[in-house]
Residue, then its C-alpha position, 0 to 999 in steps of 0.5 A: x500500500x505504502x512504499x517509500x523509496x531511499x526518502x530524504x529531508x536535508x535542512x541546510x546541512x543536516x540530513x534530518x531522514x537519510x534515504x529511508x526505504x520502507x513499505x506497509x502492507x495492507x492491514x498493516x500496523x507498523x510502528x516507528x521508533x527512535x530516539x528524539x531527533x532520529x527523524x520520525x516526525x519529518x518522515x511522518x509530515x513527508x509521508x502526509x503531505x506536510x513537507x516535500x523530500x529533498x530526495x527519494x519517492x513515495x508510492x500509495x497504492x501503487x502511484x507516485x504522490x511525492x508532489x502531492x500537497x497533503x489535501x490531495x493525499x487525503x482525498x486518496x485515503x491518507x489521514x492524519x492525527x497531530x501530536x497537538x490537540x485539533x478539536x473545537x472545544x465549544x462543539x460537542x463529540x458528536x459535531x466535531x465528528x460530524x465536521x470531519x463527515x461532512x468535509x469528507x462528503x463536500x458538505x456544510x456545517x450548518x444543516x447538521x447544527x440543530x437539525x434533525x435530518x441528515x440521518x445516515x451522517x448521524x448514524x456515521x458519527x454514532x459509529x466512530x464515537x462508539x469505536x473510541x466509547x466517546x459520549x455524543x453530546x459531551x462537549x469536546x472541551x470538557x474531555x480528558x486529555x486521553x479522551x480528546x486524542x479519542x475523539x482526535x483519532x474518531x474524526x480522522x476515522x470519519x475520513x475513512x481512510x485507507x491509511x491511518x497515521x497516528x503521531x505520538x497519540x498516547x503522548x501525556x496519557x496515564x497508563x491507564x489511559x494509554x493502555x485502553x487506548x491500545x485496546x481501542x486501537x487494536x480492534x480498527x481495521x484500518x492499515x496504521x502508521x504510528x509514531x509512538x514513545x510509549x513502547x507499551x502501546x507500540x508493542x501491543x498494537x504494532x504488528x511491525x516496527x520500524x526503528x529510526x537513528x540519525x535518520x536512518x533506519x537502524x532495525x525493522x522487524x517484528x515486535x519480538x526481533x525489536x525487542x531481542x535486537x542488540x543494536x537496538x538496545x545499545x542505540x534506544x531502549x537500552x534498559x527498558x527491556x527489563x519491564x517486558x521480561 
C-alpha cells in the first residue's frame, strides 16, 4: 500500500531522514521508533503531505504522490492525527465528528447544527464515537486529555481512510489511559502508521516496527526481533527491556 523509496529531508546541512526505504502492507500496523531527533516526525509530515523530500519517492497504492500537497493525499485515503490537540472545544463529540463527515462528503456545517435530518451522517458519527466509547453530546472541551486524542483519532476515522497515521497519540496519557487506548486501537481495521514513545502501546498494537537513528533506519522487524535486537538496545531502549521480561 505504502512504499517509500531511499526518502530524504536535508535542512541546510543536516540530513534530518537519510534515504529511508520502507513499505506497509495492507492491514498493516507498523510502528516507528527512535530516539528524539532520529527523524520520525519529518518522515511522518513527508509521508502526509506536510513537507516535500529533498530526495527519494513515495508510492500509495501503487502511484507516485511525492508532489502531492497533503489535501490531495487525503482525498486518496491518507489521514492524519497531530501530536497537538485539533478539536473545537465549544462543539460537542458528536459535531466535531460530524465536521470531519461532512468535509469528507463536500458538505456544510450548518444543516447538521440543530437539525434533525441528515440521518445516515448521524448514524456515521454514532459509529466512530462508539469505536473510541466517546459520549455524543459531551462537549469536546470538557474531555480528558486521553479522551480528546479519542475523539482526535474518531474524526480522522470519519475520513475513512485507507491509511491511518497516528503521531505520538498516547503522548501525556496515564497508563491507564494509554493502555485502553491500545485496546481501542487494536480492534480498527484500518492499515496504521504510528509514531509512538510509549513502547507499551507500540508493542501491543504494532504488528511491525520500524526503528529510526540519525535518520536512518537502524532495525525493522517484528515486535519480538525489536525487542531481542542488540543494536537496538545499545542505540534506544537500552534498559527498558527489563519491564517486558
Amino acid at each position: 500500500m505504502l512504499r517509500l523509496h531511499e526518502l530524504t529531508m536535508r535542512f541546510g546541512a543536516l540530513n534530518a531522514v537519510d534515504g529511508v526505504s520502507l513499505s506497509v502492507g495492507e492491514g498493516e500496523r507498523r510502528a516507528l521508533i527512535g530516539p528524539n531527533g532520529a527523524g520520525k516526525s519529518t518522515l511522518f509530515a513527508m509521508i502526509a503531505g506536510a513537507l516535500r523530500p529533498s530526495g527519494g519517492t513515495i508510492e500509495f497504492d501503487g502511484q507516485d504522490v511525492t508532489g502531492l500537497p497533503e489535501h490531495r493525499r487525503a482525498r486518496r485515503g491518507i489521514a492524519r492525527t497531530f501530536q497537538h490537540s485539533s478539536l473545537f472545544a465549544g462543539l460537542s463529540c458528536a459535531e466535531n465528528v460530524a465536521l470531519a463527515v461532512r468535509a469528507r462528503r463536500g458538505l456544510g456545517m450548518r444543516a447538521w447544527l440543530g437539525s434533525g435530518r441528515n440521518m445516515d451522517i448521524k448514524r456515521e458519527v454514532t459509529g466512530y464515537l462508539d469505536l473510541m466509547e466517546l459520549s455524543e453530546e459531551r462537549p469536546a472541551g470538557a474531555l480528558s486529555h486521553g479522551e480528546a486524542r479519542r475523539l482526535e483519532v474518531a474524526m480522522a476515522l470519519a475520513q475513512q481512510p485507507r491509511l491511518l497515521l497516528l503521531d505520538e497519540p498516547a503522548a501525556g496519557m496515564s497508563s491507564a489511559e494509554s493502555a485502553r487506548f491500545a485496546e481501542l486501537i487494536q480492534n480498527l481495521d484500518t492499515t496504521l502508521l504510528i509514531v509512538e514513545h510509549d513502547l507499551d502501546v507500540v508493542f501491543a498494537v504494532a504488528s511491525h516496527v520500524t526503528v529510526l537513528a540519525s535518520g536512518k533506519v537502524i532495525a525493522d522487524g517484528s515486535p519480538a526481533e525489536i525487542k531481542a535486537s542488540a543494536e537496538v538496545e545499545r542505540v534506544y531502549l537500552g534498559t527498558a527491556k527489563e519491564i517486558w521480561c
